[in-house]
C-alpha positions as CSV (number, residue, x, y, z in Angstrom):
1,X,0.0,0.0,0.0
2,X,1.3,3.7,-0.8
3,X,2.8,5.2,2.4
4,X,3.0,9.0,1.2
5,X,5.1,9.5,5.2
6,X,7.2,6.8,4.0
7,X,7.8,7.6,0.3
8,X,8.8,11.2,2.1
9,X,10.9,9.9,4.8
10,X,13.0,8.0,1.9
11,X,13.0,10.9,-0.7
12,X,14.8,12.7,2.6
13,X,18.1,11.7,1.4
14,X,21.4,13.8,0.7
15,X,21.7,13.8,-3.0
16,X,24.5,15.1,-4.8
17,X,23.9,18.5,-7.1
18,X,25.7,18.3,-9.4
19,X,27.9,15.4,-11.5
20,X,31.9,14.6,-10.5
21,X,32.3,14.5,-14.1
22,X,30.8,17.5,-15.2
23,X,33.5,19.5,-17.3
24,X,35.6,22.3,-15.7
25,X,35.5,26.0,-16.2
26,X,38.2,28.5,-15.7
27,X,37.1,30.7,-13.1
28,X,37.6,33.8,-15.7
29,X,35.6,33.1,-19.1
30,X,33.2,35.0,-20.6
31,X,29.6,35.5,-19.1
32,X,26.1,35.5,-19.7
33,X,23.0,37.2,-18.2
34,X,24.3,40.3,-17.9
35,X,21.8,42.7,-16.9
36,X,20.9,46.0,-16.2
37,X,24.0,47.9,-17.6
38,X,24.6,51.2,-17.2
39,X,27.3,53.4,-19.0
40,X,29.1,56.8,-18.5
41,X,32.0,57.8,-20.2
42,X,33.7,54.3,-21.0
43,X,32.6,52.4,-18.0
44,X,29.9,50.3,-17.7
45,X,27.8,48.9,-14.4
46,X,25.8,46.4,-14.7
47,X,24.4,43.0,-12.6
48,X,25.1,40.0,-12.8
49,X,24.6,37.5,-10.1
50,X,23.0,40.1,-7.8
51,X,25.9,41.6,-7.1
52,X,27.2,45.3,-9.5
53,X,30.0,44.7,-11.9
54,X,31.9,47.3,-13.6
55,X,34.0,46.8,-16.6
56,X,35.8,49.0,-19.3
57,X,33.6,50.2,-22.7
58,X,35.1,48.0,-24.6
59,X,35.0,44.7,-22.8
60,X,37.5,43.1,-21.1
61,X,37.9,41.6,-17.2
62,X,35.2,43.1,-15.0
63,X,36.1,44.5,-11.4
64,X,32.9,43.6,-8.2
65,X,31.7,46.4,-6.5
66,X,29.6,44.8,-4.2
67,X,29.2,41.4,-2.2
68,X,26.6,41.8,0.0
69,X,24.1,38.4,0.0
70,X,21.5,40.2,-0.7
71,X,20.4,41.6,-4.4
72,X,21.6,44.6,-5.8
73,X,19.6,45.9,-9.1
74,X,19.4,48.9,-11.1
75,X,23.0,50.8,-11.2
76,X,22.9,54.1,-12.2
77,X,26.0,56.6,-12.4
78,X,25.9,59.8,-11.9
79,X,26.8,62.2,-14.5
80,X,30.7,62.7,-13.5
81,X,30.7,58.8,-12.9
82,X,32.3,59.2,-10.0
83,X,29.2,57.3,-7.7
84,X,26.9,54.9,-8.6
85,X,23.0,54.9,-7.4
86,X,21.9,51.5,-6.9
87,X,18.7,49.8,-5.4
88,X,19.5,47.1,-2.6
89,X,18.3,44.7,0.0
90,X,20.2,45.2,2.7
91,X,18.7,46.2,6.6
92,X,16.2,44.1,6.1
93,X,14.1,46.1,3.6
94,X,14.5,47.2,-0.1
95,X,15.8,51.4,-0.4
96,X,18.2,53.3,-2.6
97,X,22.1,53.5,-1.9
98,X,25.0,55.2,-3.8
99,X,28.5,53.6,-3.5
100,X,31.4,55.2,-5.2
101,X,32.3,54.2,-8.7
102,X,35.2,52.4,-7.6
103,X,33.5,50.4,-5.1
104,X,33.3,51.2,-1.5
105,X,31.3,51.2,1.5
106,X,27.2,51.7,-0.1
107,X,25.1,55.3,1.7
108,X,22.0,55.0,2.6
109,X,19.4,57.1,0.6
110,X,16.2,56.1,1.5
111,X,14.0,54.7,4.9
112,X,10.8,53.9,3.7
113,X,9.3,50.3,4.3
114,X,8.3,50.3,1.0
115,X,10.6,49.5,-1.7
116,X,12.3,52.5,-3.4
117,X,13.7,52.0,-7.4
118,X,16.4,54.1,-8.7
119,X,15.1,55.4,-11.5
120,X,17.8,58.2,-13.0
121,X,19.8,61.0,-12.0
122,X,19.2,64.8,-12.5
123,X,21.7,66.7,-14.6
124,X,23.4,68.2,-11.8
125,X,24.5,65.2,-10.4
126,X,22.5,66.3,-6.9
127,X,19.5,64.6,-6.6
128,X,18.3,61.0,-8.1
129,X,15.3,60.0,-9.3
130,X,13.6,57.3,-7.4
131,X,10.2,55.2,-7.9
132,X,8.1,54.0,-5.4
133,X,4.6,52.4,-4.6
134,X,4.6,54.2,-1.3
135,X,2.0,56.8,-2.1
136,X,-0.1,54.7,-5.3
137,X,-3.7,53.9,-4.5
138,X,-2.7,50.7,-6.4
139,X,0.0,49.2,-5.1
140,X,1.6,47.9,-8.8
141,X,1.8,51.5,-9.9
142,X,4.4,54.0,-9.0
143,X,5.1,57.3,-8.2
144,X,8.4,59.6,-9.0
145,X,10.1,60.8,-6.1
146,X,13.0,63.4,-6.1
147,X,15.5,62.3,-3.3
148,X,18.8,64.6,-2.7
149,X,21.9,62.4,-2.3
150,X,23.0,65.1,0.6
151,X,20.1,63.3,2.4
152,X,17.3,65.0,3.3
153,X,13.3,63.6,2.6
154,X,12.3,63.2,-0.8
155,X,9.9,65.1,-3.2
156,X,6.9,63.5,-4.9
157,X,6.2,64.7,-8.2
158,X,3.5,66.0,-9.6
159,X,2.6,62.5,-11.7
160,X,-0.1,60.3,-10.7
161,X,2.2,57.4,-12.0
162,X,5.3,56.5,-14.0
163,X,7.5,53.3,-15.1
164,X,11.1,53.8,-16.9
165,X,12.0,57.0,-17.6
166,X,15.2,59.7,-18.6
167,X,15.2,63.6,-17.5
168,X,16.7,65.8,-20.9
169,X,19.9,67.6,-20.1
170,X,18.9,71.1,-18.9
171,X,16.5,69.0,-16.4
172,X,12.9,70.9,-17.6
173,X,11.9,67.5,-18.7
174,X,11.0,64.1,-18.5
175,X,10.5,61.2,-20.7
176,X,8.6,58.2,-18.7
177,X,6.5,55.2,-19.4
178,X,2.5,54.8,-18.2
179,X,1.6,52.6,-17.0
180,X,4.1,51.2,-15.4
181,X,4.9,47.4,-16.7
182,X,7.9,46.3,-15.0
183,X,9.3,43.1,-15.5
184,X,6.2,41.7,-17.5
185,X,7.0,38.6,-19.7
186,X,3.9,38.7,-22.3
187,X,5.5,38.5,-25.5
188,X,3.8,40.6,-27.9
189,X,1.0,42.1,-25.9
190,X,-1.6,44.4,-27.0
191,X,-4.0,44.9,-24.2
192,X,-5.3,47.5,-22.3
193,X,-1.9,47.5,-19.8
194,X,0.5,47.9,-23.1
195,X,3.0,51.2,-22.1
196,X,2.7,54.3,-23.9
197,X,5.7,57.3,-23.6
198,X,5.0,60.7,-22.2
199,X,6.7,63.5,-21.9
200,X,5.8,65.9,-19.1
201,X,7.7,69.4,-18.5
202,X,8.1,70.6,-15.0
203,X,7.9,73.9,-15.6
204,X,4.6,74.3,-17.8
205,X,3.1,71.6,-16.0
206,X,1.9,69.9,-19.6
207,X,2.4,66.4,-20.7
208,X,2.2,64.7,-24.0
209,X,2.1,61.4,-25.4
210,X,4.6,60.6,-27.7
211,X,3.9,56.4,-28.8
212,X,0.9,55.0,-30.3
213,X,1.9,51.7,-30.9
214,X,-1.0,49.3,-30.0
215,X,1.9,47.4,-28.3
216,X,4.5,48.4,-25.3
217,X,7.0,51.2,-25.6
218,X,9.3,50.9,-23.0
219,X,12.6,52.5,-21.7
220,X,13.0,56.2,-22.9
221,X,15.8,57.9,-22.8
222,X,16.8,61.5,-23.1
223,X,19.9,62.2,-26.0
224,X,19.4,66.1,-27.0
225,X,16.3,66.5,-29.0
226,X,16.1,62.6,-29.7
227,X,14.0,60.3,-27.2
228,X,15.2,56.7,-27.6
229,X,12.9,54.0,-26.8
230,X,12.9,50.5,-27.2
231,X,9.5,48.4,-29.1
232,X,8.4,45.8,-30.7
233,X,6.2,47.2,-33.3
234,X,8.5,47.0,-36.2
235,X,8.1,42.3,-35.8
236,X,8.0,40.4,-33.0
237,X,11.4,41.3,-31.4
238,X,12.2,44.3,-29.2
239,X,14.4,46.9,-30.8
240,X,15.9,50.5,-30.2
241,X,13.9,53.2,-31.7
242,X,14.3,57.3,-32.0
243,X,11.6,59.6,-31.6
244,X,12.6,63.1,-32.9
245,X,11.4,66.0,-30.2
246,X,11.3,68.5,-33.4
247,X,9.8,66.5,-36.6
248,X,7.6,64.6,-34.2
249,X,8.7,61.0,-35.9
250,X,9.9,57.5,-35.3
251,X,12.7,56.0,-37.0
252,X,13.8,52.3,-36.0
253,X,17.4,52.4,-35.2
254,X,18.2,48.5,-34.2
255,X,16.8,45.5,-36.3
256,X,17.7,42.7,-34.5
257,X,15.4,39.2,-35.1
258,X,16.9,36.8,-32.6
259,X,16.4,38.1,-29.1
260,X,15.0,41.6,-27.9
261,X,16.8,44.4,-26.7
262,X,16.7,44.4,-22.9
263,X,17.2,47.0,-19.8
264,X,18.9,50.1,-22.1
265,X,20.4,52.9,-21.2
266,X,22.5,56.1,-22.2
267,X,24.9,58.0,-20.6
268,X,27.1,60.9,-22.1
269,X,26.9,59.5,-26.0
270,X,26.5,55.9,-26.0
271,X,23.5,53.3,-25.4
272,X,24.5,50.2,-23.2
273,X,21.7,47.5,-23.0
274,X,21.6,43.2,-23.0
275,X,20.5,41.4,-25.8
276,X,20.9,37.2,-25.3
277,X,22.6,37.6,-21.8
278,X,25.8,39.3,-23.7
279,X,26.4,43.8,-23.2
280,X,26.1,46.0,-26.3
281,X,27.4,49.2,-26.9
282,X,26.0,51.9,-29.5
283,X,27.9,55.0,-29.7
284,X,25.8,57.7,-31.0
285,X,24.7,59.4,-33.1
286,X,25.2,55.8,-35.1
287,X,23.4,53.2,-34.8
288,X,25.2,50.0,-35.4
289,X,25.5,48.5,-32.4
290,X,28.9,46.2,-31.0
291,X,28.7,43.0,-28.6
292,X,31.4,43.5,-25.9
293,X,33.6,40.6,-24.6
294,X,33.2,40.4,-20.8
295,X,35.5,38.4,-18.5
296,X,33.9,37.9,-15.2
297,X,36.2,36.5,-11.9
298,X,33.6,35.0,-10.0
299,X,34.4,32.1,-8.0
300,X,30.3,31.0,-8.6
301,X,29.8,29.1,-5.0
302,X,26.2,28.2,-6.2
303,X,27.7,26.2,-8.7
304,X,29.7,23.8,-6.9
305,X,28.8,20.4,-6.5
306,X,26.7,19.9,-2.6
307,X,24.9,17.1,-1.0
308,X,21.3,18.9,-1.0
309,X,18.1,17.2,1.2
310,X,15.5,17.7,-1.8
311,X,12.8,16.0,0.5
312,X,10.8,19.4,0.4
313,X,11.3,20.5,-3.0
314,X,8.7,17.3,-4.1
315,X,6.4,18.3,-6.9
316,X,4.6,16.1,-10.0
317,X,4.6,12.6,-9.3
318,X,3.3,9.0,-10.5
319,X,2.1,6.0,-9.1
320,X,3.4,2.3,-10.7
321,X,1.0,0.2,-11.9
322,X,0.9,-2.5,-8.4
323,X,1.4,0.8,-6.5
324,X,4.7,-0.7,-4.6
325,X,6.8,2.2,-6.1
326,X,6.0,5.9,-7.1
327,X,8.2,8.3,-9.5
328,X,8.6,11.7,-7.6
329,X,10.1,14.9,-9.4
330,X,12.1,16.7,-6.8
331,X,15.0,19.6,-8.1
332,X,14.4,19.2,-11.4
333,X,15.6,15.4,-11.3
334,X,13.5,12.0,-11.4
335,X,13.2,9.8,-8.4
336,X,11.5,6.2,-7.6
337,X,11.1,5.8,-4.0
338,X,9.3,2.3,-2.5
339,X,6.0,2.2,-0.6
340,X,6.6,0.7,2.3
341,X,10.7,-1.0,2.1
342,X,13.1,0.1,-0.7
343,X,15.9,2.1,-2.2
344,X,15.4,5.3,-3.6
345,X,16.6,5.9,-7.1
346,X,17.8,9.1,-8.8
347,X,16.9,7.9,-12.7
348,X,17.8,10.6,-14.4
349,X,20.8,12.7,-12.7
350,X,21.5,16.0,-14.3
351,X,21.9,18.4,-13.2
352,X,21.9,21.2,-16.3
353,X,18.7,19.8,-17.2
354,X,15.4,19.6,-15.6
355,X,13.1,16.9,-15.7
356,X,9.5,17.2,-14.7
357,X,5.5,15.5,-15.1
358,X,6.8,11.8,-14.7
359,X,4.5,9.4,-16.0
360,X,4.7,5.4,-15.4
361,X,3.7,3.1,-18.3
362,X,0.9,0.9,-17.9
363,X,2.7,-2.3,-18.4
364,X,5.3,-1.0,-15.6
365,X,8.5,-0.9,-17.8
366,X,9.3,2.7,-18.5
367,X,8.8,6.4,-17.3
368,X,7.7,9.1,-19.6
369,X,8.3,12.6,-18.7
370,X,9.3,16.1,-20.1
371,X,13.1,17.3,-20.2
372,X,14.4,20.4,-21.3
373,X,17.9,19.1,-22.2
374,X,17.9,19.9,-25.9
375,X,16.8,23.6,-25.5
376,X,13.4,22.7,-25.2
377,X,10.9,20.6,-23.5
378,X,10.5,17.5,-25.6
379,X,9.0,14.0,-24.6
380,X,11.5,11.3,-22.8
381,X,11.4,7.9,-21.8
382,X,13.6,5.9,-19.5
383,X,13.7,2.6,-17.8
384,X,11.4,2.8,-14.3
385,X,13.9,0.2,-13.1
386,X,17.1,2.4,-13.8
387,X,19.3,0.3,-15.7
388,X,18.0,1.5,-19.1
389,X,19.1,5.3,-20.2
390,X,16.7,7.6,-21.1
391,X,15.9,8.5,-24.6
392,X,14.3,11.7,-26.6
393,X,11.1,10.4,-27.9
394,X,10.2,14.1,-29.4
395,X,12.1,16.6,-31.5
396,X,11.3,20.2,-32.7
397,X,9.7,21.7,-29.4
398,X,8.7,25.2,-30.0
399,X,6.7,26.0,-27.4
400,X,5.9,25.0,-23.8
401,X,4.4,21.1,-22.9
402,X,2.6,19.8,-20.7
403,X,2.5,16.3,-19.1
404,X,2.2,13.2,-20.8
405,X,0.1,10.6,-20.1
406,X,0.3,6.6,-21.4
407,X,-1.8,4.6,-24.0
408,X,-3.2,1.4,-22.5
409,X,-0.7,-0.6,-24.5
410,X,2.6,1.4,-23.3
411,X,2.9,2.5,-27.0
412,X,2.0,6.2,-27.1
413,X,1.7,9.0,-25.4
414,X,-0.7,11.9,-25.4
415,X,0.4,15.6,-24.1
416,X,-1.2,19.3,-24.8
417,X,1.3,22.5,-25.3
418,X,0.6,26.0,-25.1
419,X,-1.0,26.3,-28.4
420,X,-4.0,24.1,-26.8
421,X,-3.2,21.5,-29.4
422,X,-3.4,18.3,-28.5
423,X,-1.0,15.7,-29.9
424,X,0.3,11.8,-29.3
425,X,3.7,10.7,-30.0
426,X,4.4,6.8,-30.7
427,X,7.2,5.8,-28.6
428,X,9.2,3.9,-30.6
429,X,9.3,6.0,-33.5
430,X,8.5,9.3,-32.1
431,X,5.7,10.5,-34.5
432,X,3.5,12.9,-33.9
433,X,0.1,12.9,-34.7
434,X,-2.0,15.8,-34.0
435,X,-5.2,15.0,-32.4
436,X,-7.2,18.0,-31.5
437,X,-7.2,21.9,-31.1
438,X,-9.0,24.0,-28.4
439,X,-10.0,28.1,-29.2
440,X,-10.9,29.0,-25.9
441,X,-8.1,26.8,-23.3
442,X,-5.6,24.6,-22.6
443,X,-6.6,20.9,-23.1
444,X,-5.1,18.9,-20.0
445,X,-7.6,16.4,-18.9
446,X,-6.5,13.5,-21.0
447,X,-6.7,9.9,-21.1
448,X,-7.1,7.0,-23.8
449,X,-9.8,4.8,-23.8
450,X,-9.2,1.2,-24.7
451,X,-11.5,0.9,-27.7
452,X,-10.2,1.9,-30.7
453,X,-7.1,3.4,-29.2
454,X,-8.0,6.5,-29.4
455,X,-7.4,9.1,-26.1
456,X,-10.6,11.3,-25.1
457,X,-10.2,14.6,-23.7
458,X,-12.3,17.6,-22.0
459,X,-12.4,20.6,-23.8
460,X,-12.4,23.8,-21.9
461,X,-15.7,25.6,-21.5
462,X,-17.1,27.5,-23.7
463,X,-21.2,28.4,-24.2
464,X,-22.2,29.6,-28.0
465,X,-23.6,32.8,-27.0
466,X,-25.6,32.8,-30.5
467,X,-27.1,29.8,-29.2
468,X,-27.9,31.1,-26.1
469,X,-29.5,34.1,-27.7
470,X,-31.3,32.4,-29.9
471,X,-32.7,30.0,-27.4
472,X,-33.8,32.5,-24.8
473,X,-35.9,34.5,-27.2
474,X,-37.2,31.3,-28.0
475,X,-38.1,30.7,-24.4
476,X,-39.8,34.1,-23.9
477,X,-41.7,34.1,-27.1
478,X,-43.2,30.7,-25.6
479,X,-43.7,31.8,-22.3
480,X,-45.5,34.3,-23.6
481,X,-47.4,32.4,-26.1
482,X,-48.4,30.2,-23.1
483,X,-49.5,32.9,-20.9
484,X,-52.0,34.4,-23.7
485,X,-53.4,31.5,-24.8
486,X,-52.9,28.7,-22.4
487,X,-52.8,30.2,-18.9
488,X,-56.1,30.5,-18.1
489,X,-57.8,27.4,-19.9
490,X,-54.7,24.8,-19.1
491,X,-52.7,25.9,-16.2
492,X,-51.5,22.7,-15.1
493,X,-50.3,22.2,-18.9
494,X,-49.4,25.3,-19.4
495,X,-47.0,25.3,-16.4
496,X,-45.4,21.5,-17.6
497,X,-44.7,23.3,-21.2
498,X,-43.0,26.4,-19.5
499,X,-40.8,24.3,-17.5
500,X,-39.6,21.9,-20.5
501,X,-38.7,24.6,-22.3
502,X,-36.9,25.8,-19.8
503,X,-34.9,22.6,-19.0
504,X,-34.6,21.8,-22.9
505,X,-33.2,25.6,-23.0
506,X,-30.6,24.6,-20.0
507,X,-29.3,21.5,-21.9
508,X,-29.1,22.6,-25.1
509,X,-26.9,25.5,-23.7
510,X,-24.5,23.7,-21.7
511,X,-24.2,20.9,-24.3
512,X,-23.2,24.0,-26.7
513,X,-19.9,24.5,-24.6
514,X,-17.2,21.7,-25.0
515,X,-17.5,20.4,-21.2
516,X,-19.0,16.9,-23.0
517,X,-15.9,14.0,-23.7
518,X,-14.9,14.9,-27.2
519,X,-13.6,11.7,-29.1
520,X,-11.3,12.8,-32.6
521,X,-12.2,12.0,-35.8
522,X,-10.1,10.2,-38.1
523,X,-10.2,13.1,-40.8
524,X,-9.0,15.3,-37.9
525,X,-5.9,13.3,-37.2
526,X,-2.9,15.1,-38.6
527,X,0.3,13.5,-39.1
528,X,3.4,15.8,-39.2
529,X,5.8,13.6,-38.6
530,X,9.1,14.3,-35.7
């Protein structure tokens, strides 16, 4: 019988992190995720590891500013680049700090328990520019707050609400983003949240929107009469564009198809931002844009191999057929842990991978599950008594899986994706044949029935609001044919009439949404092969 206490109690073991074998790294080699640079003159800041870096223009071995265990985020020099405005968790709370360029011991800017987001500098070099939630009537928008670096308590100003944003150079004005839509991961959105870019002058007290784009406009920043922005409304990547202050008009300055253009910004005459993890430098007023070379000494303690208890970091799991042994995904690995007596088993072991949604085979002989080792989720098998090595089943992922689940017969398996298709793959040969397609949700209840082979699935509610239109007038025309004509002769039947229609009208209309078992037709089966 499964013992859940039991199966925990022996998932409770040390077990090691990472493989002896896995190949060494020279502790100076060029680095990835890079992120939120920040240039003046020819230094860049920028994070990486939650810790500031600072390295030359041009590339080369970077030099740590800070080591605190908490994060830092969101460097900023000042306009001499002599100190460096920063956002940290340190006391116990999230607030702004400067630290000199050269690294040093960080000054405390701000108090509040709320966090506070260095925004930008002022001209003058004496005050930064700070964003908070502190004083939003919605906690997810913020406010701009003027905060001396002398000390002293900061100034709100006079907007409701702004994200990202760049002062021009005699200070009078300021280029931001509303709303606010910090850190949001939806690819190509168009809805009511999508950023627009305002400008709003301090002295006149006027603001003007500058982007239309149905789409987000993000990250302005102030180069004499030119606001640079970053969008994706010229395809479905993020690039650098120019909006000129005096012609009113857009230009696109980057074209870049593989990976967006992330976290820019200017200082003195050159753009800085990430694109694929790696720095890039634009000097204006050009616009070809270089990859920098950066060499980063980090001694990367997370990354050494540890004995680690994964006992708590259980998620998806599977029972075996006779129920004596269950498959448990704990750390991104694969583990089969006994009932009641038993060995646990790490199946799969790797750690640059993960592994997740284990499923066991009806006939008991294999695990299927989804692996990200090739790039993308694809479909794997491998032996539930771990003697036999995994194997890709799928190939050509493009978009994000979800669990399988097994064919009576141990020969197929049947998983949705993020597209609401639905799809089986054969095993042994690993073709897929495409099953079914939702247009209103994710199809994850699935199982095969034993006739015909075929899997059956739920789709996800929907009602045919036509339908339902049509029906109810069809209901109140009849009630009020009944009340005319029938009420007063027939009540009894006129009463047994109305109520039919009414329960016909109820299952008609939920029969109309896909919440029946829907079984696929052969002429819907769609073979496209690996």
């Amino acid at each position: 019988m499964w013992n859940p206490l039991v199966a925990r109690t022996c998932l409770a073991v040390l077990v090691l992190a990472s493989l002896s074998n896995a190949p060494a790294h020279s502790a100076l080699e060029e680095c990835r995720l890079l992120r939120q640079p920040d240039i003046q003159g020819d230094r860049i800041v920028f994070v990486y590891g939650g810790d500031l870096w600072s390295v030359a223009k041009r590339g080369g071995v970077a030099s740590r500013i800070t080591t605190h265990e908490g994060i830092e985020r969101f460097p900023k020099f000042s306009p001499d680049g002599a100190t460096i405005a920063f956002t940290a968790e340190y006391d116990g709370n999230v607030d702004a700090f400067t630290v000199p360029a050269e690294g040093g011991e960080p000054t405390r800017l701000t108090w509040h328990p709320y966090t506070d987001q260095v925004a930008e500098w002022y001209p003058d070099g004496k005050s930064v520019l700070l964003r908070s939630s502190r004083a939003s009537a919605i906690q997810r928008f913020t406010r701009f707050f003027r905060m001396p670096v002398s000390g002293g308590f900061e100034e709100m100003l006079a907007l409701p609400e702004g994200g990202y944003a760049g002062i021009s150079a005699d200070g009078s004005q300021i280029a931001f983003v509303s709303p606010s839509y910090d850190n949001r991961t939806w690819k190509r959105y168009r809805g009511g949240n999508a950023p627009e870019i305002w400008t709003y002058d301090f002295k006149l007290n006027t603001s003007q929107k500058i982007t239309d784009w149905a789409g987000a406009d993000e990250w302005p920043m102030w180069h004499g009469r030119t606001i640079y922005y970053t969008s994706d409304k010229g395809g479905p990547t993020v690039n650098l564009w120019a909006y000129d202050t005096t012609a009113k008009s857009h230009k696109q300055v980057t074209r870049f198809s593989d990976y967006d253009v992330k976290w820019p910004s200017i200082g003195g005459d050159s753009i800085v931002f990430e694109k694929g993890g790696y720095l890039w430098v634009m000097d204006l007023p050009g616009s070809q844009a270089q990859q920098i070379r950066v060499l980063v000494p980090d001694d990367k303690p997370a990354t050494r191999a540890e004995l680690r208890n994964v006992a708590n970091l259980a998620q998806s799991y599977d029972l075996s057929p006779s129920a004596k042994r269950a498959v448990i995904e704990a750390r991104g690995d694969l583990f089969t842990v006994a009932a009641e007596k038993g060995d646990v088993r790490n199946l799969t072991r790797s750690p640059a991978s993960r592994e997740r949604d284990p499923s066991w085979s009806p006939d008991g002989k294999w695990i299927a599950y989804l692996s990200d080792a090739s790039g993308e989720y694809e479909i794997h098998v491998i032996g539930s008594d771990g003697t036999t090595p995994d194997r890709q089943v799928t190939k050509g992922g493009s978009t994000f899986r979800f669990g399988p689940r097994w064919s009576p017969d141990s020969k197929k398996v049947a998983f949705s994706d993020k597209t609401m298709t639905l799809w089986w793959a054969d095993v042994e040969s690993g073709r897929l044949t495409r099953v079914d397609k939702s247009e209103d949700g994710e199809a994850r209840d699935t199982t095969f029935r034993h006739r015909h082979d075929r899997d059956a699935h739920r789709q996800p509610f929907q009602v045919d609001l036509d339908r339902l239109r049509l029906l109810g007038l069809l209901v109140v025309l009849a009630a009020i044919l009944l009340v005319v004509v029938f009420l007063r002769a027939l009540p009894v039947l006129a009463f047994v009439v109305l109520v039919a229609f009414v329960l016909a009208f109820l299952f008609v209309a939920l029969r109309s949404d896909g919440g029946r078992k829907v079984l696929a037709k052969r002429g819907d089966e769609d073979p496209v092969g690996r």
